[in-house]
C-alpha positions as CSV (number, residue, x, y, z in Angstrom):
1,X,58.6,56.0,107.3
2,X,61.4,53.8,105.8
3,X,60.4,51.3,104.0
4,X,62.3,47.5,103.7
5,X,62.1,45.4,100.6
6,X,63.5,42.5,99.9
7,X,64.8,42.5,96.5
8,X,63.0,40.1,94.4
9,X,63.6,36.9,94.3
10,X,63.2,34.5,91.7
11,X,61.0,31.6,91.6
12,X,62.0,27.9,91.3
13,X,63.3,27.3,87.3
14,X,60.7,26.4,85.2
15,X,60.7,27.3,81.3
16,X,61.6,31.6,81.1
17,X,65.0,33.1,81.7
18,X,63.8,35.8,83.3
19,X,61.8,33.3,85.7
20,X,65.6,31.1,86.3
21,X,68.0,34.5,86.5
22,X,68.0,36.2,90.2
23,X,70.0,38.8,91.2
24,X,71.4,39.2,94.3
25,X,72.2,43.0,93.4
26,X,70.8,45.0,90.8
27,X,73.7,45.8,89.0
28,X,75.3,43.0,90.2
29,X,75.8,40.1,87.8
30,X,77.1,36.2,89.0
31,X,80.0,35.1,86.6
32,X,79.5,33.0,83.3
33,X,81.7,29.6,83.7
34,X,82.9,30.0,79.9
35,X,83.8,26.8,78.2
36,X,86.2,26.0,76.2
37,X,86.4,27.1,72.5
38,X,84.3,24.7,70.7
39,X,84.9,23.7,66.5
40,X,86.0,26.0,64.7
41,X,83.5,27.6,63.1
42,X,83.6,29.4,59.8
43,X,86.4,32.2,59.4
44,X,85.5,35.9,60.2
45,X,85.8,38.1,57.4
46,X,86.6,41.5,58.0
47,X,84.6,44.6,57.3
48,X,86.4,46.8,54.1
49,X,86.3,50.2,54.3
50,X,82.5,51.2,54.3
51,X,81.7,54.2,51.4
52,X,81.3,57.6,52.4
53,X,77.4,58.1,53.9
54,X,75.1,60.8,52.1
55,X,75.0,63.7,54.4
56,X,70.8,63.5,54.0
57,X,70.6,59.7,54.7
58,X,72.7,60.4,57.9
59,X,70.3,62.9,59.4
60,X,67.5,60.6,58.7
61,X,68.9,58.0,60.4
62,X,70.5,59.8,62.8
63,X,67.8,61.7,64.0
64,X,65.5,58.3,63.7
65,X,67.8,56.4,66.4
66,X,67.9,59.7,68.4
67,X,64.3,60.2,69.0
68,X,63.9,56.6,69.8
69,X,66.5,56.8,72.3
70,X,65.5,60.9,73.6
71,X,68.9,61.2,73.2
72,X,68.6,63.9,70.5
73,X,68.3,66.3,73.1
74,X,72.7,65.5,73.5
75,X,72.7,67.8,70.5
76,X,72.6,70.6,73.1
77,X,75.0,69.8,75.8
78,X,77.5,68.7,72.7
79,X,76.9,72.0,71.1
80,X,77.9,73.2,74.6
81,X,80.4,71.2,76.2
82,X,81.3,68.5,73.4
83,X,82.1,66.2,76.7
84,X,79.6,63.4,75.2
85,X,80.9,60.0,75.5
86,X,82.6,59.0,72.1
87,X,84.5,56.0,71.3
88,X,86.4,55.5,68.4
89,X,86.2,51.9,66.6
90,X,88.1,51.4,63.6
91,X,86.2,50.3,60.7
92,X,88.6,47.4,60.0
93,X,88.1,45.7,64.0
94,X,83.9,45.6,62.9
95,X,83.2,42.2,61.4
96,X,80.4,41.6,58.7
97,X,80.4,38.4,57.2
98,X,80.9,38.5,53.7
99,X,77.9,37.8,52.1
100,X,76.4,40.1,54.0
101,X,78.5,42.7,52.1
102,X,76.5,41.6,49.0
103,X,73.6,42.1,50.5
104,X,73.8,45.8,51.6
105,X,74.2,46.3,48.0
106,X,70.9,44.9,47.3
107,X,68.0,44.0,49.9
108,X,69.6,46.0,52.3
109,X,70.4,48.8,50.4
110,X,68.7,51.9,51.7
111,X,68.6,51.0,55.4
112,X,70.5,51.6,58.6
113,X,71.4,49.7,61.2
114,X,72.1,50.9,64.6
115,X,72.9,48.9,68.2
116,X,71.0,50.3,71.4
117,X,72.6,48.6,74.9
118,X,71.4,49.6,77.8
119,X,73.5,48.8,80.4
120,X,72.8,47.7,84.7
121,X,75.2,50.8,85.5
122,X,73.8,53.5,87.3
123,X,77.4,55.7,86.7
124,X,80.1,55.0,84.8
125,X,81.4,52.3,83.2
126,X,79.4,52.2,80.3
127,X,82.3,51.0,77.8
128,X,82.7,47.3,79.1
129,X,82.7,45.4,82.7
130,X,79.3,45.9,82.9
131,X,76.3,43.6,80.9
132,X,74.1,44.8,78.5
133,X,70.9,44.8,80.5
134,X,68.9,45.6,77.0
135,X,69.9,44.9,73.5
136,X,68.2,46.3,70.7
137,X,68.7,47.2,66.6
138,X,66.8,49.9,65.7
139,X,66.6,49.4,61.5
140,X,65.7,52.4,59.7
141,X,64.6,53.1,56.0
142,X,66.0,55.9,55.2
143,X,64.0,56.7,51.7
144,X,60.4,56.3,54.2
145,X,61.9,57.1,57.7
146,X,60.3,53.8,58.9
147,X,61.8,52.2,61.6
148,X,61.8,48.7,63.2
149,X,62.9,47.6,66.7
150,X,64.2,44.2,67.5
151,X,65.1,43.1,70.8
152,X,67.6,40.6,71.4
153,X,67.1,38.6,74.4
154,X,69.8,39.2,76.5
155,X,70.3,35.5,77.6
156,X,70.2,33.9,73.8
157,X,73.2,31.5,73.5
158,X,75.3,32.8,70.6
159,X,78.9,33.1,69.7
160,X,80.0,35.8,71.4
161,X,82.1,36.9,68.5
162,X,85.3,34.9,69.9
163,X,84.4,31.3,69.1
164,X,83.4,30.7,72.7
165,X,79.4,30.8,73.1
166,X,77.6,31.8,76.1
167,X,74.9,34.4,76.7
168,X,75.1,37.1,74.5
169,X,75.1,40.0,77.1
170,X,78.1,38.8,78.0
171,X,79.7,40.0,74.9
172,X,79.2,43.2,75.9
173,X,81.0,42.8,79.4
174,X,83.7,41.0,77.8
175,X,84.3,43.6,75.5
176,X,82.4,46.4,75.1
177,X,80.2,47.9,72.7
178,X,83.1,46.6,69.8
179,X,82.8,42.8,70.6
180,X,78.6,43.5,71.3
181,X,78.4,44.2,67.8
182,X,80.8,42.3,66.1
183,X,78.3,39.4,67.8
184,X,75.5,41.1,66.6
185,X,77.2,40.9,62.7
186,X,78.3,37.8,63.0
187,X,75.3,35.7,64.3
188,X,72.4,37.7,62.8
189,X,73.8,39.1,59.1
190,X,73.6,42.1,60.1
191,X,76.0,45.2,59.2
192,X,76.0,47.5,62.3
193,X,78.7,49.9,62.5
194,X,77.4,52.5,65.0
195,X,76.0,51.8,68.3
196,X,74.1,53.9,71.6
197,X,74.5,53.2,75.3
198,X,73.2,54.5,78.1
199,X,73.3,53.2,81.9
200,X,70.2,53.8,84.4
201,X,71.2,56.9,85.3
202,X,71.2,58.5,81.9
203,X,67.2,56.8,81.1
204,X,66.1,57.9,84.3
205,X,67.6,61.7,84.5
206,X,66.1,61.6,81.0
207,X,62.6,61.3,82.0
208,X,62.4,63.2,84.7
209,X,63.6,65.9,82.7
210,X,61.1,65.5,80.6
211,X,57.9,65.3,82.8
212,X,58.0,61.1,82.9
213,X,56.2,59.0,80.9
214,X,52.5,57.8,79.8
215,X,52.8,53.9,81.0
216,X,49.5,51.9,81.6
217,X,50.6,49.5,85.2
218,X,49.1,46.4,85.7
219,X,48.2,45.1,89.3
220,X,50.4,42.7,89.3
221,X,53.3,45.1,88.4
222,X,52.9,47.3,91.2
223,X,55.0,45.1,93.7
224,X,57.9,44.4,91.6
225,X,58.0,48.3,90.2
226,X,58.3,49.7,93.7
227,X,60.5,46.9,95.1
228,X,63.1,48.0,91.8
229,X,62.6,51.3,92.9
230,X,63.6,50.9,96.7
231,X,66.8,48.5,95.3
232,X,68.0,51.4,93.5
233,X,67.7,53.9,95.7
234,X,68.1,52.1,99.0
235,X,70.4,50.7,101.2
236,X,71.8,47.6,101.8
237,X,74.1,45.5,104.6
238,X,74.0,42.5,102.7
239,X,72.9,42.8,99.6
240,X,69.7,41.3,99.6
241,X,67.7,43.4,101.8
242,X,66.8,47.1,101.3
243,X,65.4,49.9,102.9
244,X,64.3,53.4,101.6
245,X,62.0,56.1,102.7
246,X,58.6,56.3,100.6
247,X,58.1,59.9,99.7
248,X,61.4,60.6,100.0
249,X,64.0,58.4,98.6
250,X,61.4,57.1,95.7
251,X,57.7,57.5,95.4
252,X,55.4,54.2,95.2
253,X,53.3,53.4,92.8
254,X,50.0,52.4,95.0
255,X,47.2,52.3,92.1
256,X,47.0,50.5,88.3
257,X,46.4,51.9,85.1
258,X,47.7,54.5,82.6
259,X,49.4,57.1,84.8
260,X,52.4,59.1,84.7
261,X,55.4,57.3,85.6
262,X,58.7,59.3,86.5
263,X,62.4,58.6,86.1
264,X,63.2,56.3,88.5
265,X,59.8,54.5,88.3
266,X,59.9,54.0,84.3
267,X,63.6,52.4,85.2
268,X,62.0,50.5,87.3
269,X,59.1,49.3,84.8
270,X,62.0,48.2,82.9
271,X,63.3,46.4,85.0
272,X,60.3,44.0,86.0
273,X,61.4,40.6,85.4
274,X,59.3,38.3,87.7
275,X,55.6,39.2,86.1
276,X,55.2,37.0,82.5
277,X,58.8,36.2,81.2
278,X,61.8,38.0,79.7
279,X,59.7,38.2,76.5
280,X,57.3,40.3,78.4
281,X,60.4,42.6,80.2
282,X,61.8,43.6,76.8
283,X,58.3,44.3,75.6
284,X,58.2,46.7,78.9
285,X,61.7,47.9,77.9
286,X,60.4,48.8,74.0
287,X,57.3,50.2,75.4
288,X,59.2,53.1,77.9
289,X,61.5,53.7,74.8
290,X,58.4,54.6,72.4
291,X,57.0,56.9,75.4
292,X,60.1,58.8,75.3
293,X,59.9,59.0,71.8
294,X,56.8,60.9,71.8
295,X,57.7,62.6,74.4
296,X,60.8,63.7,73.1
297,X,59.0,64.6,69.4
298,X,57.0,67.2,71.4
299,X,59.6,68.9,73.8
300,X,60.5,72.4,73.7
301,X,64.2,73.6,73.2
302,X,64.1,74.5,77.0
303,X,63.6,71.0,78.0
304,X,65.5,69.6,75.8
305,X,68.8,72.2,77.0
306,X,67.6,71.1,80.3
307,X,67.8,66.9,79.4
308,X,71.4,68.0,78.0
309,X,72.4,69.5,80.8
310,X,72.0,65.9,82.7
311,X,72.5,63.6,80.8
312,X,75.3,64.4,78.2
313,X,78.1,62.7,81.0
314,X,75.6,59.3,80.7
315,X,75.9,58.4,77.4
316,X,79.0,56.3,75.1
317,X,78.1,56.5,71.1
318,X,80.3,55.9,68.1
319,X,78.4,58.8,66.5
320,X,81.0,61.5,65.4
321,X,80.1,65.4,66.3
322,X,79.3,66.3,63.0
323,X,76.9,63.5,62.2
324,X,75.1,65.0,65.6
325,X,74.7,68.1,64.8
326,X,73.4,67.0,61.8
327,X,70.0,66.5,64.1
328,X,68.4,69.4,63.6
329,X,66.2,68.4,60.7
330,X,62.2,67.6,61.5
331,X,62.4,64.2,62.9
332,X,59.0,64.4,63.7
333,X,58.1,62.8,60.5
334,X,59.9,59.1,61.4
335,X,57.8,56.7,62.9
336,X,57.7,53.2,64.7
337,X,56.4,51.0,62.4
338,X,56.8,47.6,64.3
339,X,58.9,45.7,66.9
340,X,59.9,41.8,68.1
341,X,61.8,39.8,69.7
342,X,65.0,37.6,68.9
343,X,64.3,34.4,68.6
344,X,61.4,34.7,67.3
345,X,58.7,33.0,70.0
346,X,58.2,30.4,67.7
347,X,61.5,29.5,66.9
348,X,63.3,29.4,70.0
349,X,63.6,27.3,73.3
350,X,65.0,27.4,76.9
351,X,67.1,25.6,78.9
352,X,70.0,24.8,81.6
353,X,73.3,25.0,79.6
354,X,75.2,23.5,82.1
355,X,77.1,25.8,84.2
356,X,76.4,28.4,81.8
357,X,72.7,28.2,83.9
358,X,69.2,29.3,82.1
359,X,69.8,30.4,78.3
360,X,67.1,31.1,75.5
361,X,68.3,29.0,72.6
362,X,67.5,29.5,69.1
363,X,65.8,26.0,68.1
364,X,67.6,26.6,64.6
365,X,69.8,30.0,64.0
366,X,69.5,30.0,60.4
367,X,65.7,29.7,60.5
368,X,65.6,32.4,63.0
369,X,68.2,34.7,60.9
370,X,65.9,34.3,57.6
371,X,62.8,35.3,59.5
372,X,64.7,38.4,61.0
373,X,65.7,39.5,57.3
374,X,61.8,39.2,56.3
375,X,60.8,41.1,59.0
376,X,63.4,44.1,59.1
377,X,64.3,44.2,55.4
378,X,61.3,42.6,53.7
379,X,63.5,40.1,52.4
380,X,61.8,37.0,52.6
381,X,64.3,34.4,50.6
382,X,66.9,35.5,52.8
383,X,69.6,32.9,52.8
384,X,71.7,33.2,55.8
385,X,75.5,32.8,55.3
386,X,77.7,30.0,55.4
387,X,79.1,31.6,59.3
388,X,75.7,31.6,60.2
389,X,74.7,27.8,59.1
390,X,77.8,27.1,60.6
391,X,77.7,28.7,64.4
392,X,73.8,27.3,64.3
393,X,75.1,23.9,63.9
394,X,77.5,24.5,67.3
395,X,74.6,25.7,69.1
396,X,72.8,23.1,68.3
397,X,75.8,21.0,69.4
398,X,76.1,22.6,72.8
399,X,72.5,22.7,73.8
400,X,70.5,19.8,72.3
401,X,71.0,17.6,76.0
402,X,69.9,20.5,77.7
403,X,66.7,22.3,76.2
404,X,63.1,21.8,77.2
């Protein structure tokens, strides 16, 4: 029986983005009115030539970021076919502000950064013209193999790397994974070089491969997960409406609790951002990511040629072949040690930025910058750098009419 869903739809603004941002296609975004470029801010140094990584610390981390994203399994279909997506950045085009240089010398010595996108593309275009959906940096020590995930809020009002500000997932449309984390660097001292993305297709062939996922539903889940589900999969004269088959095109999930979720389901999950707030969505999207981490730390080689085999096509990295292959030490050993959210909830606000519509706002970017250097590096005097103080005093600038 086919089934008709209307995609859902937002409810009147009140305080959360993900409660003012409605879709009227799922991978369908309504244009950013960009303004125009605002004080100059502080100059942009640029990155010098990083030193050459010790082959052990790069399997560590390597193999870290891998299992969180199950994309370790790429190994095989690269081994095979080498046809995994790889971009080429040159070191001197990735901007680290200076003191931040310093610092990886000192309290940041010993750790890796990495940038995770996931991207509202279900094929294709995974370099640029398309949002970043999710935003994460997964931080690894590479001496314990901890690792900490931070998810960006995809609506945060930021400087977008080019002196104009807007919502930071437009970085990523603008200009692809480059200009994502050159905003990354320059608004959060941070020193990412290297970055992951994969669309919907590559997270959902994924976890079908391997078997789906342990998620625990709530009631109030259920609605939104299968009316994702049918706007994936179904069809559409007008872009609001959809219709799919149950059983057939996707299969509904009618009951809550812990249950095995597949592919398109999990995506789905994701995806939810009408039950709590975006807070609660990336908590969602961190949660699927650690299933497939344990999933991924207990596959056998079968499955994991088998996730190749679908997913190598679905994937963009600035990881080079070499550093890949270098995957095949025990990364069962790493471990998820804790995850958050940027702003940090108590340090962070919401509002209508004029045309630039519902934005999370950092209350104050340098407080929020300090706090994320205590939490990922255990640096708890962390004093941000003179680009930060400066693109926190812009924001502050742009948004202090408009916040709640």
């Amino acid at each position: 029986m086919a089934t008709t869903s209307k995609k859902p739809v937002k409810k009147k603004p009140v305080r959360h983005e993900a409660e003012n941002t409605a879709r009227k296609k799922p991978v369908r975004y309504e244009e950013d009115a960009y303004a125009p470029k605002k004080k100059k801010a502080p100059a942009k140094p640029v990155k010098k030539k990083k030193k050459k990584k010790s082959p052990f610390k790069i399997v560590l981390f390597i193999a870290e970021v891998f299992v969180l994203l199950a994309m370790v399994v790429v190994l095989y279909g690269v081994i095979k076919t080498e046809k995994v997506g790889k971009v080429e950045i040159p070191e001197e085009e990735i901007v680290i502000n200076k003191a931040v240089e310093e610092k990886s010398e000192t309290t940041m010595k010993g750790y890796r950064n990495i940038a995770l996108f996931g991207v509202d593309s279900t094929t294709g275009a995974l370099d640029k013209n398309t949002r970043s959906d999710t935003i994460m940096i997964a931080s690894i020590n590479q001496d314990t193999g901890e690792c900490r995930l931070v998810s960006v809020y995809r609506d945060t009002y930021l400087n977008l790397s080019n002196d104009t500000y807007n919502k930071c997932n437009s970085a990523y449309a603008k200009g692809g994974p480059k200009m994502a984390m050159n905003m990354l660097n320059m608004n959060l001292d941070m020193n990412i070089t290297d970055f992951v993305t994969v669309g919907f297709a590559g997270l959902r062939d994924t976890i079908d491969a391997m078997g789906g996922v342990e998620i625990d539903v709530t009631e109030a889940e259920i609605s939104h997960l299968n009316n994702y589900q049918i706007s994936m999969v179904g069809k559409t004269t007008d872009g609001v409406n959809y219709t799919a088959n149950a059983g057939v095109d996707y299969t509904p999930v009618t009951t809550p609790g812990r249950q095995t979720l597949n592919g398109l389901q999990a995506t789905a999950y994701c995806r939810i951002r009408h039950v709590g707030n975006d807070f609660q969505r990336t908590q969602r999207q961190r949660t699927v990511l650690l299933a497939i981490a344990e999933k991924a730390k207990k596959a056998s080689p079968i499955t994991l040629n088998e996730i190749a085999d679908k997913v190598f096509n679905e994937i963009y990295t600035s990881l080079d072949l070499d550093e890949i292959l270098e995957l095949l030490a025990d990364v069962s050993k790493y471990e998820v040690v804790d995850q958050a959210g940027f702003p940090e909830m108590d340090r962070l606000t919401t509002g209508n930025i004029g045309a630039k519509g519902s934005c999370v706002v950092p209350k104050d970017l340098t407080e929020n910058v300090a706090w994320l250097h205590g939490f990922l590096f255990q640096d708890y005097d962390y004093v941000p750098s003179d680009e930060v103080k400066g693109y926190s005093e812009i924001i502050k600038s742009d948004t202090g009419k408009y916040v709640n």
